[in-house]
N, C-alpha and C positions, 0 to 999 in steps of 0.2 A: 504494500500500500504506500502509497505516493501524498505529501503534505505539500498544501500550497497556502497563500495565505486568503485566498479569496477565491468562492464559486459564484457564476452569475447564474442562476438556470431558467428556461424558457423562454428565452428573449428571440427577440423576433432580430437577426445578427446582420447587418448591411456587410456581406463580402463584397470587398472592392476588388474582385476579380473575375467576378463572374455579371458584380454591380447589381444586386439584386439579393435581397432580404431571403434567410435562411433559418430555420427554427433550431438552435443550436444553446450550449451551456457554453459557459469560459470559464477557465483556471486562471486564476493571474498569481505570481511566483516573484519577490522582488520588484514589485512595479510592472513588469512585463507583463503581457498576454504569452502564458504556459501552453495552455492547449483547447482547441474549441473543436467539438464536438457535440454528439445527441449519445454518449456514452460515458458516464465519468465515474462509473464502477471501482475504475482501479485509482481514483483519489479522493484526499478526505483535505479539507479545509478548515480552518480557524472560523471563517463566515463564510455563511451561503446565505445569499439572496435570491428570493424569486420574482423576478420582471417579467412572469407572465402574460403577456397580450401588448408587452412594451417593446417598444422598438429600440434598438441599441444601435449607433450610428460612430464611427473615430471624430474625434475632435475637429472644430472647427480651428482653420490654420490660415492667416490673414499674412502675404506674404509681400504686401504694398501698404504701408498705414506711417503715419507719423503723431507718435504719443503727442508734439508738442501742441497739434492741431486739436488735441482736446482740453488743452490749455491746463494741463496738470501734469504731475512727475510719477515713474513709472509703478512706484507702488502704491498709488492710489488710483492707478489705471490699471492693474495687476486684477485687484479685489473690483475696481467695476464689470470685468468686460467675462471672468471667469464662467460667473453662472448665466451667460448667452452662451454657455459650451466653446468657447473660444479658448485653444489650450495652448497652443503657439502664435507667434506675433515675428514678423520680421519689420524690424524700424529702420526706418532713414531718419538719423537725426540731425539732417541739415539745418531744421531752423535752431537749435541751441548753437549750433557750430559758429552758423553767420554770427549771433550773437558773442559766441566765449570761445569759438574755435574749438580746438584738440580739448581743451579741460573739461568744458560743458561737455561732450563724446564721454571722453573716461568717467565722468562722474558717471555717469546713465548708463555705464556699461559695467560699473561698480556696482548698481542699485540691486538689489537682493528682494526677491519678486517669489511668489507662488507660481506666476504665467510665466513660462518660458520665451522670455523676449529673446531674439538672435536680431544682429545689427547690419544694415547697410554702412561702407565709408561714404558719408558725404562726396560728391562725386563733383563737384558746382558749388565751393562758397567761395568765392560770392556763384554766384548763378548765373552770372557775367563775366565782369572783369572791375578791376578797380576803377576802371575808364567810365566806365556806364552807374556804378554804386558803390555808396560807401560801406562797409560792414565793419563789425566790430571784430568778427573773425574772418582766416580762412585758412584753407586746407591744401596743404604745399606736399610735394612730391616725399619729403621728409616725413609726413603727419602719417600720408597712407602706408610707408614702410612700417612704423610702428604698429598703426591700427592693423595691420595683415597678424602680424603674430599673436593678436587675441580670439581665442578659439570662439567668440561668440559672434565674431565677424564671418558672417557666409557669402556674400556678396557686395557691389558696386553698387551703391544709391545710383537714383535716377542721373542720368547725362541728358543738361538741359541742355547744354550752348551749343544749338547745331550748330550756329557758322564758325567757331571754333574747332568742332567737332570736325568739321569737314573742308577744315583752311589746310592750303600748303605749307603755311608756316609750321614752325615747331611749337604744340600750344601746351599747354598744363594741361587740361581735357586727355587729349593723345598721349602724353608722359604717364600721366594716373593710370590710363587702362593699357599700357604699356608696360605698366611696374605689376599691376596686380595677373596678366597672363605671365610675364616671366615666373613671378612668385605662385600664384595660384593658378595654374593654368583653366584649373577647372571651375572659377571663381564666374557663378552669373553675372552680366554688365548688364544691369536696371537701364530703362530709356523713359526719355519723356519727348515725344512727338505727335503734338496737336497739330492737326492741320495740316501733315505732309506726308505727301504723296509722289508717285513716279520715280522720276530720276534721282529728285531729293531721298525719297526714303530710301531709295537704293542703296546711295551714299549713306545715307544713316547706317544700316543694318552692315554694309560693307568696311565700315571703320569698328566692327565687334559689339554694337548697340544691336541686340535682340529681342526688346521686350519693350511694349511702353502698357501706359496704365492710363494713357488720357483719354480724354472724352471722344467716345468714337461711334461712327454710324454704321448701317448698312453696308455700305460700300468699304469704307473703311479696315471695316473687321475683316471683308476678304480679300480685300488687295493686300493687309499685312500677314493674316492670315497663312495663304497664299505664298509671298515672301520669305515663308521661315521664321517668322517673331512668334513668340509666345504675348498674348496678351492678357490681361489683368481687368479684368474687367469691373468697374467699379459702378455705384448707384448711378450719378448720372448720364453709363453709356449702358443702364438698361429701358428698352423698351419695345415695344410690339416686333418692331422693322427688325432690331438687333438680336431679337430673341429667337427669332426665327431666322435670321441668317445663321447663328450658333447651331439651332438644332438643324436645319434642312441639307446643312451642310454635313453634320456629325462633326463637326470641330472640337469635341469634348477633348481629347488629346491636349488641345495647344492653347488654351487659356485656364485663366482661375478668378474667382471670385476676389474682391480685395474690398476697402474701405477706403482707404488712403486718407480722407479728413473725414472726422464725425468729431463736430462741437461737441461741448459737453454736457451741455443741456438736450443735446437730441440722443448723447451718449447713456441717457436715464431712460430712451425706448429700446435700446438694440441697437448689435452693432453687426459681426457677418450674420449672425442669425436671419436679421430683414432682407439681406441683398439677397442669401438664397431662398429664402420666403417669396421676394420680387420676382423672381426666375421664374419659378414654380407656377405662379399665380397670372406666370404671363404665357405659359406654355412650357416649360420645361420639364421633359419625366424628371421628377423626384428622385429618383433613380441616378441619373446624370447629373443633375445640382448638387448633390452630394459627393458624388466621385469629385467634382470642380470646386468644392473649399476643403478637401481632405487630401487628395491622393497626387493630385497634379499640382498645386503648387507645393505640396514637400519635394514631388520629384523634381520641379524647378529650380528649389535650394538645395539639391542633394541630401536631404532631411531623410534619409533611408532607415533612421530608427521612429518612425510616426506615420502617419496619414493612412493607417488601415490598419484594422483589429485581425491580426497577425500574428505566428508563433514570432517570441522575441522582439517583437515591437513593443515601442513604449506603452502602457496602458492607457492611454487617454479616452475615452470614449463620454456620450450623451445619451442619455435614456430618455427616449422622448411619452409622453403620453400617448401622443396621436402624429401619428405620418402625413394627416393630411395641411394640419396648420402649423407643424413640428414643435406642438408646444413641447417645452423640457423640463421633465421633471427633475433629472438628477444631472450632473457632471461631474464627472471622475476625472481628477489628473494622479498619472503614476501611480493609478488603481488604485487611492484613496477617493472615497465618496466628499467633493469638495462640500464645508460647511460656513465658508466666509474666513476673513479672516481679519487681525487685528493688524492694520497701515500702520508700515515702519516710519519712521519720520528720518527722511532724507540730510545727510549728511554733507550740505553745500556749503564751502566757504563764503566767506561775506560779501567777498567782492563782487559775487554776483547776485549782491541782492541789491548794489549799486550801479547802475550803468545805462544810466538817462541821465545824461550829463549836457545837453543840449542845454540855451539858454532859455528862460520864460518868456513867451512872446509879450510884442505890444501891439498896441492896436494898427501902428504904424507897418506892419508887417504885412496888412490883410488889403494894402495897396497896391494895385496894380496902375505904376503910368506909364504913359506915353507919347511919345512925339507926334498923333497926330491929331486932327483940328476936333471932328463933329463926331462922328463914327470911327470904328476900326473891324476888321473881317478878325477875326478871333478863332484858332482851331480848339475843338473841343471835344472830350472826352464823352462817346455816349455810351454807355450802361446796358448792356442786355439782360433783360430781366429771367432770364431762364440761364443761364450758366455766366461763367467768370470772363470770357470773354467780350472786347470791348471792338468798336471802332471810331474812326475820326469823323466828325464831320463841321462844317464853318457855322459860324454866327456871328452878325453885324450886330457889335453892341456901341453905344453912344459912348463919347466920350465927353465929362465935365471938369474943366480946370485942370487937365492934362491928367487924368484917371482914367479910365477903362470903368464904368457905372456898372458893375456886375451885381452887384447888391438887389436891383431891380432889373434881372435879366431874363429870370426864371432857370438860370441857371445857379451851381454851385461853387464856389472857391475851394479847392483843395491845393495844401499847403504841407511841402515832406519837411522837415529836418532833421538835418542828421542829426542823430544824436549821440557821436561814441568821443567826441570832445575829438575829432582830428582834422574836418574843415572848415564847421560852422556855416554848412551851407543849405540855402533853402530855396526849393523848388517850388514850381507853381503850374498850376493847370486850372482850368474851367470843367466842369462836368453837367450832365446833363441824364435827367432818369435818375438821379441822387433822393434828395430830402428836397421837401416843398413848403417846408415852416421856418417861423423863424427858429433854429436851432442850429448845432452842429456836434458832430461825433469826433469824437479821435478814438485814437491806440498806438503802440506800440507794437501789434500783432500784424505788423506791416510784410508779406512775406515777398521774396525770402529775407530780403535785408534787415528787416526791422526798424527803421528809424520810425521817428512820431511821427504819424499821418494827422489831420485835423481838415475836418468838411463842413461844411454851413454855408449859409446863406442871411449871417447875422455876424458883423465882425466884433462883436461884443461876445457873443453864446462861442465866438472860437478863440479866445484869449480866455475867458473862463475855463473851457473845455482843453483847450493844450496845457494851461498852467496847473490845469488838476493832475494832468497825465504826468508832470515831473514832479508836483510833491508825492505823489502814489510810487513813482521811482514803477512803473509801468503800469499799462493793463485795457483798459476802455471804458471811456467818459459818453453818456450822451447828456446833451445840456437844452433848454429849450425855454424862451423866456430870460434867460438872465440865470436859471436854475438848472442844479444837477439833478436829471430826473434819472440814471441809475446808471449805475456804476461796478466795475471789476476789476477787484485787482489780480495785478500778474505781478510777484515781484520777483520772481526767480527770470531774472535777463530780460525782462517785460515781455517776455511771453508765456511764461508757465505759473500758474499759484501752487503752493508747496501744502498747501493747508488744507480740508477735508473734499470730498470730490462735490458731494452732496450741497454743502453750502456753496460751493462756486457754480454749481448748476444753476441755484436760484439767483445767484448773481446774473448770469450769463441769457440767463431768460426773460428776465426783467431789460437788460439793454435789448436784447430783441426785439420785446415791446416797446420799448421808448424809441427805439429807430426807426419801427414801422409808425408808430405814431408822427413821426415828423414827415413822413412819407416814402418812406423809401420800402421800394415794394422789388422784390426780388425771392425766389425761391429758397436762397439760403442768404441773408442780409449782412452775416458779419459776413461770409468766405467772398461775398463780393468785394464788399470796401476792403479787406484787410490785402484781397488781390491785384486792387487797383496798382499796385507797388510793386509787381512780380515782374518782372522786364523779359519773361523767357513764354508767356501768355499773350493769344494774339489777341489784337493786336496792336493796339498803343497802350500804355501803361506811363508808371511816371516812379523815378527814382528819385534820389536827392540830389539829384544832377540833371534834374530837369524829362520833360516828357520824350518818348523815343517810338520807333515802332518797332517792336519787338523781334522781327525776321530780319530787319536791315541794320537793327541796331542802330541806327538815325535819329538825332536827336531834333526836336521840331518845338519852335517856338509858339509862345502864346496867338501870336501876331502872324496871322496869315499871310500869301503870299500876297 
């Protein structure tokens, strides 16, 4: 007779190789899956439990996410995301990096977790160059030699900068994934390529970029598909069109489910759990949604000890009540039945609870003049209200006593500053699809760079609202009236709170509402404004060097041609 330390019996057993539910018991032995069978005669156990009529599924494995995007630190994100069955996590922590570089990485590769976080190197800090943004960090061919030799580094964060990516010059981009094949050969290189196609993507995929995770369509998903990329498929590139290019194709092989940002206030519904809910509910067998957040993306990171309830694989698994809305009743990590747990309190030196060091604005900042007489043609940022992407378009705004009259435009002033104390410089744009009151928002949650962003259409409610965001030392203000109507702090690098997950939630959902109240209407309000800043996002954006279009990297004045 044979001792293990746990039997599951009559569960209803998702083999991921045949991919299809099998009435079976399991041994688990050391954290392992021992032996699964409909026979367990010859062993006896410490516990046996009986999940009769329950479905038992491997853990959910999120192989594109960025902890900082839910605006907390990893062990208060460990104990949220657990009981949605989520039992691995692969992070790109590029935005602490841009913020603190290599320290901010090791600290978060330090942190001591229940959920199995594994790390991407920051691939892109800055996510430019210095030329186009300022950051407070970044990540030099030196940083990625180190990070390679910590075993919880398994692949290449996302490579944003095509035209680097794919210059004749000798770039940093090319060095990095130069260092990590020589070193790693078998090390996956993450991608981020929005919006390109043909020759371009060719070039992309032929300088060692095989995978991206961005927002993608019909077409999209088969021309990279197609190509050879593995894609990642995250909530805003699920829908009717996409769901059925996935299935009618059988594509199940060459993508995976992911998250990549979930606020933290949406982080209190579900997190992979809903995307493959979303799949499902749009056409996908059940069956195949689950092999695409279990099996394929482990095999993507080489994760050959997880993503299916297997002799010698790690125990992870989900006991669901019902297969058809996969509610979960239990999750098990390393064949212990998960019951919560009590968040460590992170271990970060001080200096990163200092680093908005920018100065306090005056009102004299929220001027815009100019040399001409009555009018001026004015290029402006307009806001798509269903994803993060932007484009250009002109407006003739009046000119009074040698200002630009934007106050009464119907449009909005956004204003970057850097803030890491090394130019003191401040950019400016007009936007349009913003806020429609008087008020204005800021943060420091500016990705990737982070400097203070500040938006309104009241240059009182944005000297209120930027000067709140440096005595906060970071986070997000909205202000409206003359008053701060809600507010969040970040103080770890101004982009993360250190402090309980649950009270930043009702933080974070309170500015929500104060945003949409000033009018700003968009599907996801903060990942808007905080992307206005992102210069690797098509297609104009605005750094603290001013506005650019994103593909050309062209920097483009207020002041039309």
């Amino acid at each position: 007779m044979e001792y293990v330390d746990l039997i599951i019996k009559n569960g209803n057993v998702y083999n991921t190789f045949l991919q299809q539910f099998e009435n079976k018991d399991i041994a688990i032995l050391n954290g392992k899956f021992y032996y699964i069978s409909n026979n367990m005669t010859e062993i006896k156990a410490n516990s046996v439990i009986d999940y009769k009529g329950k479905y038992i599924i491997p853990g959910f494995i999120d192989i594109h996410m960025h902890i900082e995007s839910s605006m907390t630190v990893p062990s208060q994100f460990s104990k949220m995301v657990l009981p949605y069955g989520v039992t691995t996590v692969v992070a790109d922590p590029h935005e602490i990096a841009n913020v603190l570089g290599i320290d901010g990485i090791n600290y978060f590769l330090s942190s001591d977790t229940t959920l199995d976080i594994f790390y991407g190197i920051p691939s892109s800090v800055p996510s430019t160059n210095s030329y186009l943004e300022t950051t407070g960090g970044k990540i030099l061919e030196e940083d990625v030699l180190e990070l390679l030799k910590n075993p919880k580094i398994i692949c290449l964060g996302e490579v944003m900068n095509f035209k680097e990516l794919i210059s004749k010059d000798d770039t940093l981009i090319k060095n990095i994934i130069k260092i990590c094949k020589e070193n790693k050969s078998y090390l996956p290189i993450e991608g981020h390529c929005p919006k390109i196609s043909g020759l371009d993507l060719s070039k992309f995929i032929y300088a060692g970029v095989d995978s991206d995770h961005t927002q993608q369509t019909a077409e999209s998903i088969y021309e990279k598909i197609t190509n050879g990329m593995f894609l990642e498929i995250q909530r805003k590139s699920i829908n009717k069109d996409t769901i059925k290019t996935l299935v009618e194709n059988n594509f199940y092989e060459y993508f995976a489910f992911v998250t990549d940002d979930v606020m933290v206030d949406q982080l209190k519904e579900g997190h992979l759990n809903k995307i493959v809910k979303m799949a499902v509910d749009l056409g996908m067998p059940i069956n195949k949604a689950i092999y695409c957040a279990t099996y394929t993306p482990a095999r993507r990171m080489n994760l050959t000890d997880r993503g299916c309830i297997s002799v010698g694989k790690i125990a992870d698994f989900i006991v669901l009540d019902n297969i058809e809305n996969l509610k979960i009743k239990d999750v098990y990590k390393n064949g212990n039945l998960y019951l919560g747990e009590d968040s460590k309190k992170e271990n970060f030196p001080q200096y990163f609870y200092n680093t908005v060091k920018c100065d306090k604005a005056v009102l004299e900042d929220f001027e815009l003049k100019t040399n001409k007489k009555d009018s001026v043609l004015c290029n402006v940022i307009q806001i798509n209200k269903d994803s993060t992407f932007t484009k250009k378009i002109t407006k003739k705004l009046p000119v009074v006593n040698g200002k630009i009259n934007w106050e009464d435009s119907g449009l909005s002033l956004l204003v970057v500053y850097e803030r890491y104390n090394k130019t003191g410089n401040k950019a400016y744009a007009l936007v349009e699809g913003a806020i429609n009151k008087k008020g204005a928002i800021a943060t420091t949650l500016a990705h990737d760079h982070h400097n203070l962003m500040v938006i309104g259409i009241s240059k009182k409610d944005m000297l209120i609202a930027q000067n709140s965001i440096v005595d906060m030392q970071g986070g997000y203000v909205v202000c409206e009236d003359e008053q701060i109507k809600a507010k969040a702090i970040l103080n770890v690098g101004g982009i993360v709170n250190d402090g309980d997950i649950n009270e930043l939630a009702k933080d974070i959902k309170n500015v929500r509402k104060a945003m949409k109240n000033l009018g700003y209407e968009h599907i996801n309000e903060i990942m808007s404004f905080s992307t206005l800043s992102l210069p690797v996002s098509p297609e104009i954006k605005i750094t603290d060097k001013g506005m650019l279009y994103t593909k050309t990297q062209k920097f483009i004045n207020i002041e039309g041609e």
